[in-house]
N, C-alpha and C positions, 0 to 999 in steps of 0.2 A: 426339106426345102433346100433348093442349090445356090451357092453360093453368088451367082447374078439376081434370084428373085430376093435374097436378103439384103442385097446392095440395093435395090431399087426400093423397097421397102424403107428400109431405114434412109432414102434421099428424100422420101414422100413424106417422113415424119418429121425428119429435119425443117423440109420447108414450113412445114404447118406449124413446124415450134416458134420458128423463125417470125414468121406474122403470127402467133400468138402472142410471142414477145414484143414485137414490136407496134402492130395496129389492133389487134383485139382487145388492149385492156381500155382503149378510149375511144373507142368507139359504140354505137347507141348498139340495140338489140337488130335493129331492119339493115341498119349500116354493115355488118358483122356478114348477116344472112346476104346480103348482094352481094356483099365481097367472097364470100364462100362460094356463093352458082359462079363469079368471075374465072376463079382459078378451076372452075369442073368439079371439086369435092361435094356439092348437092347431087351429084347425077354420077358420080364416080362407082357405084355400083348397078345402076340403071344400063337398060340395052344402050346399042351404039343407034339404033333403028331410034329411040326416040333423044337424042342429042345429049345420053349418057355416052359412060367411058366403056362401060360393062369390063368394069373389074373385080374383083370379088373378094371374100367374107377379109381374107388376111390384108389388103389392103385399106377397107374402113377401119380395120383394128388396128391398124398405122394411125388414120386420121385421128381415132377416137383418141389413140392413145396422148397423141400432142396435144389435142382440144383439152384434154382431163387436165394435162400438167399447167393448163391456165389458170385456174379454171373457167375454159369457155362451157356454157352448161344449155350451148344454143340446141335446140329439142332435133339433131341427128338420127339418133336411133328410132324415137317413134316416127318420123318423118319418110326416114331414108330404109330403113331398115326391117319396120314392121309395113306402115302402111304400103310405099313403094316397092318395097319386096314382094309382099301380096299380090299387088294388081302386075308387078313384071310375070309372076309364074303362074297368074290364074285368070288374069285377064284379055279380054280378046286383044286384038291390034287396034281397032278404034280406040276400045279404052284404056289404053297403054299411049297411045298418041296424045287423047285430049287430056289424061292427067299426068304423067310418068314427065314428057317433055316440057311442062309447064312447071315441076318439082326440078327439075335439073337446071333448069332458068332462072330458078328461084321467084315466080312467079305466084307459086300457090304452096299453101302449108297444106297438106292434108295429113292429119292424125288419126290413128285408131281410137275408136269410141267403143269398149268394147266390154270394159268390167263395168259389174251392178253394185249395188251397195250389199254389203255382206260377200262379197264376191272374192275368190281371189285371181290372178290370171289365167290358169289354169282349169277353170270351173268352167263345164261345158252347158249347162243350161241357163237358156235369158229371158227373163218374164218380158223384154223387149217383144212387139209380137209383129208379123209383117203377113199382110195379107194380099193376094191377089183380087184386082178390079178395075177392071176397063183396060185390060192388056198390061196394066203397071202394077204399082204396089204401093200399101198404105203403109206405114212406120205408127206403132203406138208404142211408146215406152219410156225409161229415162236412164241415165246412164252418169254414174257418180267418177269422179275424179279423173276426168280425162284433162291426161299429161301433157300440157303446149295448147291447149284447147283453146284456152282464152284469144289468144293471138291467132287459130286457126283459121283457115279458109271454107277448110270443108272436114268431112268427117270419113273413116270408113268404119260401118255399123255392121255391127253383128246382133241379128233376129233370130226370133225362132220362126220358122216356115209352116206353115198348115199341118206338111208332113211330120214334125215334129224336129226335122234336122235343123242344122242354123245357116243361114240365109248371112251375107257379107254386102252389103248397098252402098256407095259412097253418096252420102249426102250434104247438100251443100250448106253451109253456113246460113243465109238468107231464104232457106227455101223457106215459105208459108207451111207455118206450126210447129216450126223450131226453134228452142227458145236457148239463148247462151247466159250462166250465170259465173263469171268470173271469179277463180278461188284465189289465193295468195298459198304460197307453197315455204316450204322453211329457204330452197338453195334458190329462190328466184324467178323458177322456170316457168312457172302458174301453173294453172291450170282452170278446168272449169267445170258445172255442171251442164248437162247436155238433157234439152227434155223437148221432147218428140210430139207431137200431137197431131195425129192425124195429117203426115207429112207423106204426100203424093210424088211417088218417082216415077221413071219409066223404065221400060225395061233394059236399056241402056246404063242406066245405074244399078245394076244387079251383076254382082260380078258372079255369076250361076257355075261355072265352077272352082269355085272355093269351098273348101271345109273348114274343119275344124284341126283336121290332123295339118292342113297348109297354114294355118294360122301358129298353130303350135310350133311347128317345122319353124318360120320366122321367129317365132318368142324365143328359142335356142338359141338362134343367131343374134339377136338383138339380147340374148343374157351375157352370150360373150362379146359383146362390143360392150355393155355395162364394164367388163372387168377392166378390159382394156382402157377402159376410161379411168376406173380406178386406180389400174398400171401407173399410169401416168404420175395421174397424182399424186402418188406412194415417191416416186421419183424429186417430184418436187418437194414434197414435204420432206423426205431425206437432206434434199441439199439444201435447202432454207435452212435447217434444225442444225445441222453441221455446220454451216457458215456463222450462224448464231453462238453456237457454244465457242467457235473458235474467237470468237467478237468481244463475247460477254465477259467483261472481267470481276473475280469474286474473289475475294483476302487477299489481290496483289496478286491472282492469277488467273488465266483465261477457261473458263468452264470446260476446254475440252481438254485441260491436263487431268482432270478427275478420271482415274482409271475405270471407277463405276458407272459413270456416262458415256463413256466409251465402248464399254461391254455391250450397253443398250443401244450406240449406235451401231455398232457392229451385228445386232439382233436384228435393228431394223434393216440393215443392207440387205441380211440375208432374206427379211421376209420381202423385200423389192422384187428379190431376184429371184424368188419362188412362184410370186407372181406374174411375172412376164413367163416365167416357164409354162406356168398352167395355162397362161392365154395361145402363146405357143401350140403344146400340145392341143390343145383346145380344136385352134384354127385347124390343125391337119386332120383331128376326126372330123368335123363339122361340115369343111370343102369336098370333102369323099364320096362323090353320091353313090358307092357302093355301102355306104355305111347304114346299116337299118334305122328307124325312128327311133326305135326305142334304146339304141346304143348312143344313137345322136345326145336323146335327152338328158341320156343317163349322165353321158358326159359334160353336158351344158350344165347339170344339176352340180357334178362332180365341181367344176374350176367357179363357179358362184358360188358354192358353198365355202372354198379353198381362201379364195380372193377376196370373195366377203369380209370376212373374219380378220385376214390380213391387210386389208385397207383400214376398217373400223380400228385395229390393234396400234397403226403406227398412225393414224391420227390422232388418235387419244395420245398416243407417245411425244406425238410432237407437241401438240397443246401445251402439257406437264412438261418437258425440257424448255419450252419458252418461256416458264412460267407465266407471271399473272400479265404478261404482255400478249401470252397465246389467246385469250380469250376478248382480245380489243379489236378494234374496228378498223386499228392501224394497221392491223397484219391480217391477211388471207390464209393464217392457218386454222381458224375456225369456219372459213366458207369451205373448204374441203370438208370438213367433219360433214357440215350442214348437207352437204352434196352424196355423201355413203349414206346419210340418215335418209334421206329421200330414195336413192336407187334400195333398200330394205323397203321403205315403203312399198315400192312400184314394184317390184319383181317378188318380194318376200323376205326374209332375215337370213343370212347363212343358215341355223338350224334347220329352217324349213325346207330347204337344200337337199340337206344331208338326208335328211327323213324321206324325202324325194328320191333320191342316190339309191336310198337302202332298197328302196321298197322296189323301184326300177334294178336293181342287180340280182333282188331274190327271185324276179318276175324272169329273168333272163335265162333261156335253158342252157343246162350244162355244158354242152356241148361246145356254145358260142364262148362260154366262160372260159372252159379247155383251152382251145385253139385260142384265143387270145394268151392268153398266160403262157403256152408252148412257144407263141411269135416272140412276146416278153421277153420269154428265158434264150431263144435261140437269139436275138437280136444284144442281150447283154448274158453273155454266160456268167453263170460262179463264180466267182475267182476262189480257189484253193487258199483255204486259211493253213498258216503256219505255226 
């Protein structure tokens, strides 16, 4: 990255810190959401064709990253990043118009609808079943824990198609035979059940080329807007927890002359700045579309499993340095925890990451494995020990 696109980056994070700090913590959920389509950030990854900015993956992981250090926990990624990503690179022009530009407006929520129960994102079959009749399609099925649902407008669904592949239809909130059942979630964000009955589209709502590997393609990108959110967070939770021990006074001295809390703040700086790195590295495979699927994932798998780990580590950390104040209602260092425990929900737990990582790196032929490691070595030589 050159040195002008990390200035503009980091002026784009700035601002969004800036009204995180300043109008995000009082203002309602819809209030938040209008105020974000004002400044372009709903549509800031959307075409310019439908009154997006169309700028891309490193610049939402700017936004995500200020949203996280609020915590704003307003539903971005499934919104912006899965659903709207979808229909920007698999949907015709009409239907890029009548929904993409009413997302950027902030006009309509549309979410993916797309895990089953027992499911997890990555799981390519859906007892969901979509049939064709009278030139449209019928929708039967139901669909457990969709994330922003509750508040949503419309859905984008994943079926399975006659032929047996899977079918992607955006359906709307009020059609006849759709039924919404509003969940409560631990960070806030809701969620809902979604159950299908004999729900008549047309072919207009069939986004007919979509797959499953374009779906997947988005869940990458939307894993690494997850970290960056986390990024964020890790940042704030570091300087609250620092401000605090410097504050807190214990036998006539303030908590941060303890040389042993110090250590562990010093542990957590570095794991901050581990994970910006990985979101980093992240963003420059991820934007490459020279880069294959399967090096894509490997790597989305890689910095989730990384960042996981490392967000869940220094929230726990912060908790316990605040002690028994960490866990009150007075302070937002347990809505951060609440916020990693949710993104494990929705995405998977680091472990399941890494297990992902692995099995994607054995799959990988040597070859590709080589020439990476050769760019590696040529790009950072040895240095000669003495």
């Amino acid at each position: 990255m050159d040195q002008a696109s990390a200035s503009e980056l980091q002026m784009l994070e700035d601002s969004a810190r800036r009204w995180v700090k300043e109008a995000a913590g009082s203002a309602d959920a819809d209030t938040r959401w209008s105020q974000m389509a004002e400044m372009g950030w709903l549509g800031i990854s959307l075409p310019e064709a439908c009154d997006g900015l169309g700028q891309g993956l490193a610049e939402v992981c700017a936004l995500a990253r200020a949203l996280g250090a609020g915590p704003v926990n307003d539903p971005i990624g499934p919104v912006l990043v899965q659903a709207g990503a979808l229909i920007a690179a698999c949907g015709t022009a009409d239907q890029q118009q009548r929904w993409l530009a009413p997302i950027a407006r902030g006009a309509l929520r549309l979410v993916p609808a797309v895990q089953e129960r027992g499911q997890s994102w990555r799981d390519e079959g859906f007892a969901t079943q979509a049939r064709a009749q009278g030139g449209g399609w019928v929708i039967e099925g139901d669909k457990a824990l969709v994330v922003a649902g509750d508040r949503a407008h419309a859905f984008v669904v994943a079926a399975s198609l006659p032929d047996g592949k899977a079918g992607f239809f955006v359906v709307p909130r009020d059609a006849q035979g759709a039924s919404v059942t509003p969940l409560p979630t631990v960070d806030g964000v809701g969620a809902c059940h979604l159950s299908l009955r004999g729900v008549m589209l047309t072919s207009a709502d069939h986004l007919a080329s979509a797959s499953l590997a374009d779906w997947h393609r988005v869940c990458d990108d939307a894993l690494l807007v997850a970290c960056a959110e986390s990024s964020g967070a890790m940042d704030t939770l570091l300087r609250t927890t620092a401000d605090y021990l410097r504050t807190r006074i214990q036998f006539g001295k303030p908590l941060a002359a303890n040389q042993a809390l110090r250590h562990r703040m010093a542990d957590l700086a570095v794991a901050c700045e581990e994970a910006r790195s990985m979101v980093q590295s992240g963003v420059q495979v991820l934007s490459d579309p020279s880069v294959p699927a399967p090096e894509r994932s490997r790597k989305a798998a890689g910095v989730r499993a990384k960042v996981g780990l490392l967000a869940r580590r220094v929230c726990e950390e912060a908790i316990q340095l605040h002690g028994g104040m960490g866990v009150t209602e007075e302070l937002a260092v347990g809505v951060f925890l609440k916020r990693q425990v949710a993104l494990d929900a929705l995405f998977g737990p680091p472990e399941w990451h890494l297990r992902r990582h692995a099995r994607l790196r054995a799959a990988m032929p040597s070859a590709t494995s080589d020439a990476a490691n050769n760019s590696a070595v040529a790009a950072n030589p040895p240095t000669a020990k003495v």
